[in-house]
C-alpha positions as a printed Julia matrix, in Angstrom:
430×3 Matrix{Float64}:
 128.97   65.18   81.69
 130.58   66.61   84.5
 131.76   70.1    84.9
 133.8    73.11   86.84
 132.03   72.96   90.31
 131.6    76.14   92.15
 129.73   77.51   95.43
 126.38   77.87   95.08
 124.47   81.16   94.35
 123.15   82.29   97.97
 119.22   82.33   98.49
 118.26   85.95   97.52
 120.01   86.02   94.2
 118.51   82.78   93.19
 117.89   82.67   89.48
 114.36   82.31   90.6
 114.31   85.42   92.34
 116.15   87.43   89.73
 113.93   86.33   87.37
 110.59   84.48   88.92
 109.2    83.39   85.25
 112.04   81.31   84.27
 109.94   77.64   83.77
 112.22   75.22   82.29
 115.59   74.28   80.29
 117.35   75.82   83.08
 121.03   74.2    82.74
 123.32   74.13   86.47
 125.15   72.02   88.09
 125.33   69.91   90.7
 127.31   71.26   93.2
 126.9    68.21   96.71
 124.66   65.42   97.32
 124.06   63.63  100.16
 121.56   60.93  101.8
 119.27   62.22  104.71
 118.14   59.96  107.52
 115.1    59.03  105.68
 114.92   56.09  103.15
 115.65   56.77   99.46
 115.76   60.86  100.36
 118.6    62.75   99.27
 119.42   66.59   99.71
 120.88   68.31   96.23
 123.02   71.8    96.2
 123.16   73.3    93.2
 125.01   75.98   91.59
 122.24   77.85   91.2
 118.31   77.14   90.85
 114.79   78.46   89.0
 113.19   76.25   91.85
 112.37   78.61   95.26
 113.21   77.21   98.55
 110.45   78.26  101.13
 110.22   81.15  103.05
 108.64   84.52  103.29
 105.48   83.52  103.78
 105.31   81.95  100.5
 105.6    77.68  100.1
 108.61   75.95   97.55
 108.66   74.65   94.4
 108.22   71.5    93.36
 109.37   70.43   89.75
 111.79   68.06   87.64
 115.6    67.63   86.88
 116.72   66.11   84.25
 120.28   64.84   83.07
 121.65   67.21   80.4
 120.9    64.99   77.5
 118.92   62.36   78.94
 115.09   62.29   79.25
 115.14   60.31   83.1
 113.31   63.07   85.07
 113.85   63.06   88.94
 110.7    64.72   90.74
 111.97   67.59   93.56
 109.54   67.66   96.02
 110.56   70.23   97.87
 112.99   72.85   98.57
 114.15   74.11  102.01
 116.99   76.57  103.19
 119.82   75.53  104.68
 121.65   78.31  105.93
 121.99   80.44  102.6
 122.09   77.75  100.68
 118.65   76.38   98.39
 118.42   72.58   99.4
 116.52   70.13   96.78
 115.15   66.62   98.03
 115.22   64.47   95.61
 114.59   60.56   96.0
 118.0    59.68   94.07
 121.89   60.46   94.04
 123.13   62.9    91.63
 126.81   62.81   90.9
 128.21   66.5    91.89
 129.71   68.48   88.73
 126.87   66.79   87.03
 125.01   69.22   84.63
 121.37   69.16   84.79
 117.93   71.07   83.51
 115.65   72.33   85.8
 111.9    72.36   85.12
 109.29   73.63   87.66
 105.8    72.72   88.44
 104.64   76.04   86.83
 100.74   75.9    87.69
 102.03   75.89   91.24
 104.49   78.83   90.86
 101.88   80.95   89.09
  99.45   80.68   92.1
 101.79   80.81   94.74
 102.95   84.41   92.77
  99.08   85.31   92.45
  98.77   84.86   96.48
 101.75   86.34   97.35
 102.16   89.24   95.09
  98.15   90.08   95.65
  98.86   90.39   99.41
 101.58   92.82   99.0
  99.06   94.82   96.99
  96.19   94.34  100.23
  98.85   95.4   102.62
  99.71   98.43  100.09
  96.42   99.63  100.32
  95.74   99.08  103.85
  98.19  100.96  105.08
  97.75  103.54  102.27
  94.07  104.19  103.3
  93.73  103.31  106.63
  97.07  103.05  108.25
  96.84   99.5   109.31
 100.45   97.52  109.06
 100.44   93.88  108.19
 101.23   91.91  111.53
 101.63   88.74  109.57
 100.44   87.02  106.71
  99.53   82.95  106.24
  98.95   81.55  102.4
  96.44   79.14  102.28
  95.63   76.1    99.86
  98.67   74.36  100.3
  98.62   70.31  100.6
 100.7    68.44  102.86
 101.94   64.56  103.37
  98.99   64.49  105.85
  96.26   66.46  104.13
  96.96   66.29  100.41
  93.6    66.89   98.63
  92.77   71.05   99.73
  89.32   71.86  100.78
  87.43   75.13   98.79
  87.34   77.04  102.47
  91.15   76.21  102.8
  91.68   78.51   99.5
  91.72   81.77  100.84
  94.9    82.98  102.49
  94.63   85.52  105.56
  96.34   88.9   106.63
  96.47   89.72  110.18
  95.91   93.22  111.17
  95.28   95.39  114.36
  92.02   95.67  113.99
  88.52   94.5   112.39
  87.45   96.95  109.24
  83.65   97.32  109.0
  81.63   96.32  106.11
  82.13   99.57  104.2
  85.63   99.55  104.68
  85.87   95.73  103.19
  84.27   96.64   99.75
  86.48   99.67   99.72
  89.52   97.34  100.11
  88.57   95.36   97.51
  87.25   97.75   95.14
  90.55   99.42   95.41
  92.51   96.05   94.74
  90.71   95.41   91.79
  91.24   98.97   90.0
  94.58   98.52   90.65
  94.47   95.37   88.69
  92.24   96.02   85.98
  92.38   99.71   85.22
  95.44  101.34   87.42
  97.41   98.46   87.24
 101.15   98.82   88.42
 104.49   97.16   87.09
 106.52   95.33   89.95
 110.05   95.46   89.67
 112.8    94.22   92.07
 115.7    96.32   93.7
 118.58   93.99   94.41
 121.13   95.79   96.99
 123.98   94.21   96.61
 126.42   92.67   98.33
 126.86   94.59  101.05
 123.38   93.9   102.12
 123.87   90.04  102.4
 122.03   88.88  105.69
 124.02   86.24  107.39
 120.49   84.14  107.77
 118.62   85.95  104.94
 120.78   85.94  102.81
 120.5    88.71   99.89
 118.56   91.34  100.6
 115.48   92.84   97.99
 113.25   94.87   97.86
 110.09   94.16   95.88
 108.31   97.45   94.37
 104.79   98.01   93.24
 104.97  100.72   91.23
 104.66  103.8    93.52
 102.31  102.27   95.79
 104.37  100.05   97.46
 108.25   99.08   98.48
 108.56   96.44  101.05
 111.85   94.14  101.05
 110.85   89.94  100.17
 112.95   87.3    99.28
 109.99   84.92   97.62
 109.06   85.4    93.68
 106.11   87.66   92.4
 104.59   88.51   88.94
 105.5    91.25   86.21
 102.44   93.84   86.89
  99.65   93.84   89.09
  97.64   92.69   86.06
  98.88   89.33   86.37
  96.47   88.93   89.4
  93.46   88.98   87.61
  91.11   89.17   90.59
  91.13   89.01   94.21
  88.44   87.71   96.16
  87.62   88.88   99.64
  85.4    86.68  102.2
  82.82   88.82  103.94
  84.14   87.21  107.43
  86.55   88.12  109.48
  88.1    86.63  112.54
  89.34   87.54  115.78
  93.12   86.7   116.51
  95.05   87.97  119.73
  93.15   91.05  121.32
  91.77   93.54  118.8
  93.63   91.76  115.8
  91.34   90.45  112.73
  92.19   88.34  109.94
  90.81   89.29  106.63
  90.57   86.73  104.21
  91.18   86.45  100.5
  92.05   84.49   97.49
  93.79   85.31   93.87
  93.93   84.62   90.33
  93.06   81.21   89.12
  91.82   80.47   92.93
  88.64   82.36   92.11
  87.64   81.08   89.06
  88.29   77.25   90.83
  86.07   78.84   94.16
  83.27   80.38   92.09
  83.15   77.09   89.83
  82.41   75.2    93.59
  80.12   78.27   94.36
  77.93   77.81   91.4
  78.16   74.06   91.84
  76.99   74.12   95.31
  74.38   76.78   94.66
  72.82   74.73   91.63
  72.31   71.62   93.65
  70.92   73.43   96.38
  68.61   75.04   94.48
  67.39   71.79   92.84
  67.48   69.52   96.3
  65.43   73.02   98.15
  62.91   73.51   94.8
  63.94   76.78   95.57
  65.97   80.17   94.04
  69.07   81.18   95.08
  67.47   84.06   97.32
  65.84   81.36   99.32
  68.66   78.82  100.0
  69.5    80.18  103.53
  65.37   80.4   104.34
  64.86   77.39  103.03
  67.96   76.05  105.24
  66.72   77.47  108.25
  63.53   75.93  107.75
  64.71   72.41  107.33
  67.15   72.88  110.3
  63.66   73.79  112.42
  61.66   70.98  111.38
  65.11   68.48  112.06
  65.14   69.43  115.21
  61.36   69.24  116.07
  61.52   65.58  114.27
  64.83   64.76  116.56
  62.86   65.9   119.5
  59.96   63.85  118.65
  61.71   60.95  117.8
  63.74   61.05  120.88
  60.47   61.18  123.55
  59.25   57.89  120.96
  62.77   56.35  121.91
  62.2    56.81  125.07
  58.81   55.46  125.55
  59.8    52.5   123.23
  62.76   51.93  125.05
  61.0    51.66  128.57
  57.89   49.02  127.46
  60.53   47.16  125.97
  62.57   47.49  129.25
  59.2    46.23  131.36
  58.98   43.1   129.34
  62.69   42.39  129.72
  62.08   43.02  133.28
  59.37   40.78  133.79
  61.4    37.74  132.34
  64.48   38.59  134.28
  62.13   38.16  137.39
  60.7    35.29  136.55
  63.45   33.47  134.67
  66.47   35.15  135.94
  67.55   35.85  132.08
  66.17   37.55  128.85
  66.66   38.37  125.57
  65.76   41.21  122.74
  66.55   41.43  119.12
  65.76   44.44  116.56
  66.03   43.45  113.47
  64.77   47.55  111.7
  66.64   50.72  113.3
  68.97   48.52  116.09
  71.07   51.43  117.17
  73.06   51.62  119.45
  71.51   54.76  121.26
  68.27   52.26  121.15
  69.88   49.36  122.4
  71.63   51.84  125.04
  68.04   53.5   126.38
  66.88   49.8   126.8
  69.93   48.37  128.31
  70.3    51.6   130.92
  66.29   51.16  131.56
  66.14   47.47  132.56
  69.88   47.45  134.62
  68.41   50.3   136.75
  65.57   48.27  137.57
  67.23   45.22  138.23
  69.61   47.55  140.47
  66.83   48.97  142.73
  64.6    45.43  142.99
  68.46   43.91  143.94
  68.59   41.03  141.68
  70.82   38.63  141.71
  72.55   35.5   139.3
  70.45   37.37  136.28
  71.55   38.05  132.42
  70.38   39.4   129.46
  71.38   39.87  125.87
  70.26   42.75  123.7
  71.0    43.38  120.15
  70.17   44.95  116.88
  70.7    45.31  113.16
  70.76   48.19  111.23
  69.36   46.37  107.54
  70.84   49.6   106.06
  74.59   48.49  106.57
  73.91   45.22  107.87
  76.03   46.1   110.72
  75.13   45.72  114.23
  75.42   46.0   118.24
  75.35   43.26  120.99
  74.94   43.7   124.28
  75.45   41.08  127.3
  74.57   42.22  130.24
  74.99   40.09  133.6
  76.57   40.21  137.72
  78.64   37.27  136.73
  81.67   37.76  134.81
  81.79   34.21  134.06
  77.76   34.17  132.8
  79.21   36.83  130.14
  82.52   35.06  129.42
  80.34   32.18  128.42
  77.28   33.94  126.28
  80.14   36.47  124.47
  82.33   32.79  123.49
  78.9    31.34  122.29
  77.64   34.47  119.98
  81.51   34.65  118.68
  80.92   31.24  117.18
  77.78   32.5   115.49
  78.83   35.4   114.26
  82.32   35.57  112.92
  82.48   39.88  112.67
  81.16   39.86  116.53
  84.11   41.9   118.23
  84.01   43.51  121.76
  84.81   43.76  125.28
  84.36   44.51  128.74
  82.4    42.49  131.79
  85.09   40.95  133.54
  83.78   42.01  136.77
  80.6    41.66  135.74
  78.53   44.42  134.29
  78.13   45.02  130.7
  80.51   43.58  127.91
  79.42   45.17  124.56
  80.09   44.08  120.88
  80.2    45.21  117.16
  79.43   43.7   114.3
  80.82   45.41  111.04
  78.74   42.81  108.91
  76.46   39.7   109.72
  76.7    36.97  107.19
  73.59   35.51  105.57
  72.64   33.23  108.46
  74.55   35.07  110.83
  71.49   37.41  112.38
  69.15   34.2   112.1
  71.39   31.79  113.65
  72.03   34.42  116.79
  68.19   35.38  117.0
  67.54   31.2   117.22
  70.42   30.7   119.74
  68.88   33.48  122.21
  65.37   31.91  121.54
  66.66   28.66  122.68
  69.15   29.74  125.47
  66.66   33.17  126.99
């Protein structure tokens, strides 16, 4: 059905700013459409919208349109500002003076107004108690095209101020954020300013009021009361940023139930793997960290003195046979094959050898996967060996050695007869 067509509300009295808990069954109307550069992505204007476009710190909506009177949905993914106008990109063309119902991704909206109305409340308080002004503000635990799926760490959201509070001051901070959620806590209203306070690039100006804590102009959305938090979570770290600035870290609402559900996860299984109580995860830790290291240490001087008695026998047929071979079939790895392969060219280099070669290679029978190594002065000598072992082993792909030198291989997976076959070859041909 179409219908009258007017200019679009301005960002800053945005339905979804006048009133941020509108969710769905939100009739407008299509005021332009029009196909971007990219395939099968089209940018809608419409009258007016429940969906907020990003800015202020705080990310967009995401939800569904719908037809009025038809049940097709078309998924918005996102919402951007253009000029003073709320831009929707959907992935089809909507006639304008089309009517349509709006429905937003509501779980998203709720947290993004947890985050965002909780750091107005920090920023109350810090400059309440300690004088400290907000220098900027980032929201975290928000996916994107290239990192959808949102780490527990990436959670908490970060303030910026001019300087790092001490321990005390940190569980005052939060202790204070808290009362004024559970016991103290404040209604938030919005002061709209009308329109002779219409920014040319902001468009409407508000100003967003906690109670009598707090007045600070915003253009995103933010809950009814401080109660609507329901916790905020502050990370013991902090973080230098530009000079003497800190970043203090912290997370709201339904973000720490989801981080203390990881927390307990993560502490459970640690307790079980460490046959330990939570008290003694971080000794226990420690401990294991010690004893890796002594048993990397240890293994590495066994490496080593592997590596160079199989080097000596390598040597001793490249002297008398101008050519040799070596094949681990348990632990093949390429920093093995590496110690061996460095070893035995640096004694062929100071004895001066010439018109020699050598193949070395190994299996890891964990993966099945594997390294080869031909080693020789004559580019042609390790043209010929790499075309031979690429018949025998079809996943054999690498490089290099046409000068001479090394050329070096991979094998993602030997066949069945593959490692056999190659181990026979170099028998027969080394």
């Amino acid at each position: 059905m179409a219908a009258t067509v007017r200019n679009p509300t301005i960002v800053g009295a945005l339905a979804c700013q006048k009133n941020s808990f509108l969710k769905k069954d939100f009739r407008t109307t299509v005021v332009q459409c029009e196909p971007t550069k990219k395939k099968s992505v089209y940018e809608l204007i419409l009258q007016d919208t429940i969906l907020f476009p990003e800015g202020g710190g705080q990310p967009s909506d995401s939800g569904l349109i719908r037809s009025a009177g038809s049940k097709d949905e078309i998924v918005v993914s996102q919402v951007v500002r253009k000029g003073l106008n709320a831009v929707h990109l959907i992935n089809e063309h909507v006639e304008p003076g089309t009517e349509v119902c709006l429905e937003i991704n509501w779980q998203k909206r709720m947290d993004f107004m947890q985050q965002h109305t909780g750091q107005h409340l920090v920023s109350a308080i810090l400059d309440d108690k300690w004088k400290l002004d907000t220098l900027s503000w980032s929201m975290g635990g928000v996916p994107t095209d290239k990192k959808p799926i949102v780490e527990p760490y990436e959670l908490f959201n970060y303030i910026e101020i001019g300087r790092k509070l001490s321990e005390e001051e940190l569980l005052k901070l939060s202790d204070a954020c808290n009362d004024y959620i559970t016991v103290q806590d404040q209604p938030i209203t919005v002061t709209e300013h009308g329109s002779e306070a219409i920014d040319a690039e902001k468009g409407a100006m508000r100003t967003i009021c906690i109670g009598k804590l707090d007045a600070n102009p915003c253009c995103g959305t933010h809950l009814q009361n401080t109660s609507q938090i329901g916790s905020i979570l502050f990370s013991p770290f902090q973080t230098s940023a530009r000079g003497t600035n800190s970043r203090v870290y912290f997370m709201c609402g339904s973000r720490v139930l989801k981080y203390a559900k990881f927390a307990h996860t993560m502490t459970s299984r640690s307790k079980t793997l460490l046959s330990c109580s939570e008290a003694e995860i971080p000794q226990k830790i420690e401990l294991q960290r010690a004893m890796t290291q002594k048993v990397s240490k240890r293994e590495q001087y066994w490496m080593k003195e592997v590596a160079n008695s199989k080097a000596a026998s390598l040597f001793d047929a490249v002297v008398e046979k101008r050519k040799a071979w070596l094949a681990l079939d348990e632990f093949g790895t390429l920093d093995m094959l590496s110690l061996v392969q460095k070893t035995l060219t640096s004694k062929i280099e100071e004895q001066k050898i010439e018109g020699y070669k050598f193949v070395i290679c190994g299996r890891e029978k964990a993966t099945n996967s594997g390294v080869v190594m031909i080693v020789s002065d004559s580019a042609d000598e390790i043209a010929n060996v790499a075309s031979s072992l690429g018949q025998l082993v079809e996943k054999l792909k690498g490089g290099g050695g046409k000068k001479g030198g090394k050329w070096q291989g991979k094998v993602a997976e030997y066949g069945k007869p593959e490692w056999d076959s190659l181990v026979q070859f170099l028998g027969d041909n080394f």
